[in-house]
C-alpha angles and dihedrals in degrees: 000000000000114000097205136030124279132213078247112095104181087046085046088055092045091064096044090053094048099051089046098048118158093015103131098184091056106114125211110190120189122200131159117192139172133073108239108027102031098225114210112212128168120208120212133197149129114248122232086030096072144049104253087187087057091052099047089050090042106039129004091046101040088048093057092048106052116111101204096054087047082052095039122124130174092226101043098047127079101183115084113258106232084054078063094057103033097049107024104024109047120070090190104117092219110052124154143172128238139167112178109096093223102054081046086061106042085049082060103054095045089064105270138122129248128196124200118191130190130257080019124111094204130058128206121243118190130176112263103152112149103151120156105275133183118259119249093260125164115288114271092212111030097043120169135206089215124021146046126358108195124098132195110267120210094265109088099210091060086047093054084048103056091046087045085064098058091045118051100176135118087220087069097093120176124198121199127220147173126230127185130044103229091018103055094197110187109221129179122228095205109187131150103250091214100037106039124085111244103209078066089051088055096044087050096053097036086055093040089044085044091062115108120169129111097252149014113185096175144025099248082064094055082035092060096034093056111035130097110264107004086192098077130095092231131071116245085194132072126218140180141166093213108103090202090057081059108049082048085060090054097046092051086056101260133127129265127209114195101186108196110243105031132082086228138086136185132242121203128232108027134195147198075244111047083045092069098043123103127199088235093065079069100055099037123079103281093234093063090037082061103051083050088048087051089045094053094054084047080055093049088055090039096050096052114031110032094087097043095049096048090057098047093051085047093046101034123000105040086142084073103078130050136288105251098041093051090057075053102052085040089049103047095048096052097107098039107101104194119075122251101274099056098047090049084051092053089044095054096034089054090047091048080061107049086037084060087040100058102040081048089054108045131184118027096350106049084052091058090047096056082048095046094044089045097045121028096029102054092038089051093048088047091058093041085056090229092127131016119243104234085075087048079063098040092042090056097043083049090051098044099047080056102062080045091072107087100211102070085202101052086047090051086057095051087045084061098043082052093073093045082057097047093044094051089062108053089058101035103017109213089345084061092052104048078047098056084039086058097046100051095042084051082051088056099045093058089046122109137176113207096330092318125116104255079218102056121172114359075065088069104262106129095008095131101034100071088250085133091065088077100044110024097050123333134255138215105276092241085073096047105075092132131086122233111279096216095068093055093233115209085209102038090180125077107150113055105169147340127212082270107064083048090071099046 
């Protein structure tokens, strides 16, 4: 098959409607205008990805009443033809030539509109995409009491655009790429020119152009195909569908990926800290922001270690507790007749259901199933003296501290760890336990996002430099005129001065 066009435009055309065999919404629109020289032109495009309004107004129309192509002959003018056309003709604002068959086709499929025109080698290929697309609405999973509204939808030029509001400045610079071989997903590499590290820029681009498989459909695939250590519970890669958390990344000198078809982007590189942080600790009052900030590392702790800890004291050191709860807990599991482990087993692993239910089943029903599952269940399971109800209480407080982690992913990873814990004492008792907690702390350790420590900076990148002031509780924004020093920041400052330091 030929690789470029041709003079030629039925042979053109041939080759089109080969390569395009048994598409049915491939659209092959003939028109011939002028009124001297009868100029032949074919229209492609896929319908249902295009506007076919804006291609009646741009092009069809404009072409008919043009006077110089009704005048045009290929003896009396001197100017191409397809300039003509290109420059004088079309109303449409992004218009191109091109010439390689492949390129032509890939141009199709992503929603454009070429033009091929007889006795010319070239064709013209302009922007027409007007597919059915989802509204901005709020965000579904990072919702705030106070701030902004408005989510990342799945196009990625509305996505650009909404982070292009919150950053009018000519260092925001945005690179466009394509991932996927028979995909072709558009994606958007978003950085500050004069804050980010370039050396972070580089490692960005060498992963994404390392990437060789035929699709990604969403950004957790690119997610998975470009971090650090993809074996490992926890995500080495941040992502939001706040613009605003994303114009804060960049901001803070990090890299934004905006992946075309999905309501997420990624953020680049990612940390156990700015895991745990919300946009909403940034439009609250920072004292209560603090005590939140106290509460979710609390939740870390809560999340991980509470049934663990609950099986090992039952096991193994019941002498730990007091008297008088250990004649409760004795009490109360009188008529269970499994031993701790394995009710803590059934407990979490019924949790893990209604938890999948409900996310499966969204709306009202998904709501009644997470009632139904807290409520009846465990009250039923308590009467049937299957389990005691002391680990209804702990379960609960597990599964509530964490939904109060802001990153999912990062709460999926401690839900794993979870087991291994659980696991640990039931064999070792507290001794199982310190070791898992070693373990996994030994597992963080060795983590990195992008060249950056996964730990920063707890590990001791950025202790010193008040860095802590921002992750381990939060202080008031007039300390914080520094930009995070994980990230190697070109332009370290970003606060200069308040109204206050005017009138020192």
């Amino acid at each position: 098959m030929q690789k470029i066009l041709l003079k030629d435009l039925e042979k053109n055309e041939e080759v089109f409607k080969t390569l395009f065999t048994d598409c049915d919404d491939i659209i092959f629109r003939k028109i011939e205008i002028g009124d001297v020289y009868r100029v032949k032109m074919t229209l492609i495009y896929i319908d249902g990805l295009v506007s076919k309004e804006y291609i009646a107004e741009h092009a069809i129309y404009s072409l008919f009443i043009e006077e110089e192509i009704k005048t045009f002959s290929l003896k009396g003018f001197k100017t191409p033809l397809i300039d003509i056309i290109s420059k004088e003709a079309l109303t449409t604002i992004d218009v191109k030539e091109e010439f390689h068959i492949d390129n032509i086709a890939n141009s199709v499929l992503s929603g454009d509109t070429v033009i091929l025109i007889d006795k010319v080698d070239k064709c013209l290929v302009f922007d027409s995409k007007g597919w059915a697309s989802r509204s901005i609405s709020e965000p579904q999973t990072e919702t705030v009491i106070r701030g902004p509204r408005d989510g990342f939808t799945e196009s990625v030029k509305v996505n650009m655009t909404l982070v292009r509001r919150r950053i009018k400045d000519t260092n925001l610079k945005i690179k466009m790429q394509t991932v996927g071989k028979r995909s072709q997903t558009s994606l958007a590499i978003m950085y500050m020119e004069d804050i980010v590290d370039k050396t972070l820029v580089r490692e960005v681009n060498e992963r994404l152009k390392s990437v060789d498989i035929d699709a990604v459909l969403d950004s957790s695939m690119l997610e998975n195909l470009i971090e650090d250590n993809y074996m490992s519970a926890f995500p080495q890669i941040e992502n939001t569908e706040r613009p605003d958390s994303a114009a804060a990344a960049l901001y803070e000198g990090r890299v934004v990926i905006i992946v075309d078809n999905s309501p997420f982007a990624l953020i680049v590189p990612a940390t156990v800290g700015t895991l745990l942080q919300s946009s909403e600790d940034y439009y609250t009052r920072w004292q209560e922001a603090q005590g939140v900030r106290i509460l979710r590392l609390a939740a870390v702790a809560l999340s991980l270690l509470s049934p663990a800890l609950y099986i090992a004291i039952i096991s193994y050191h019941p002498g730990l507790l007091p008297t008088k709860l250990t004649y409760y807990l004795a009490a109360s599991r009188i008529n269970v007749p499994f031993p701790a482990v394995v009710e803590t087993f059934l407990m979490e692993v019924t949790i893990e259901l209604i938890r999948e239910a409900g996310t499966r089943i969204s709306g009202p029903i998904g709501t009644t199933i997470g009632i139904v599952g807290g409520l009846i269940i465990g009250q039923a399971a308590v009467e049937a003296g299957i389990v005691s109800a002391i680990l209804i209480i702990i379960v609960a407080i597990t599964t509530i501290a964490s939904f109060a982690i802001p990153s999912y992913e990062f709460a999926a990873g401690l839900r794993v760890w979870r087991f291994i814990l659980i696991l640990g004492a039931a064999i070792f008792g507290l001794y199982g336990i310190m070791l898992g907690v070693i373990l996994l702390g030994t597992h963080l350790i060795k983590l990195n996002s992008f060249g950056v420590p996964f730990t920063s900076p707890y590990s001791g990148l950025g202790v010193g430099t008040g860095e802590l002031k921002d992750t381990l509780t939060k202080a008031p924004i007039q300390e914080l005129k520094e930009r995070p020093t994980f990230t190697r920041p070109r332009n370290k400052i970003r606060m200069r001065r308040s109204w206050k330091d005017e009138r020192k």
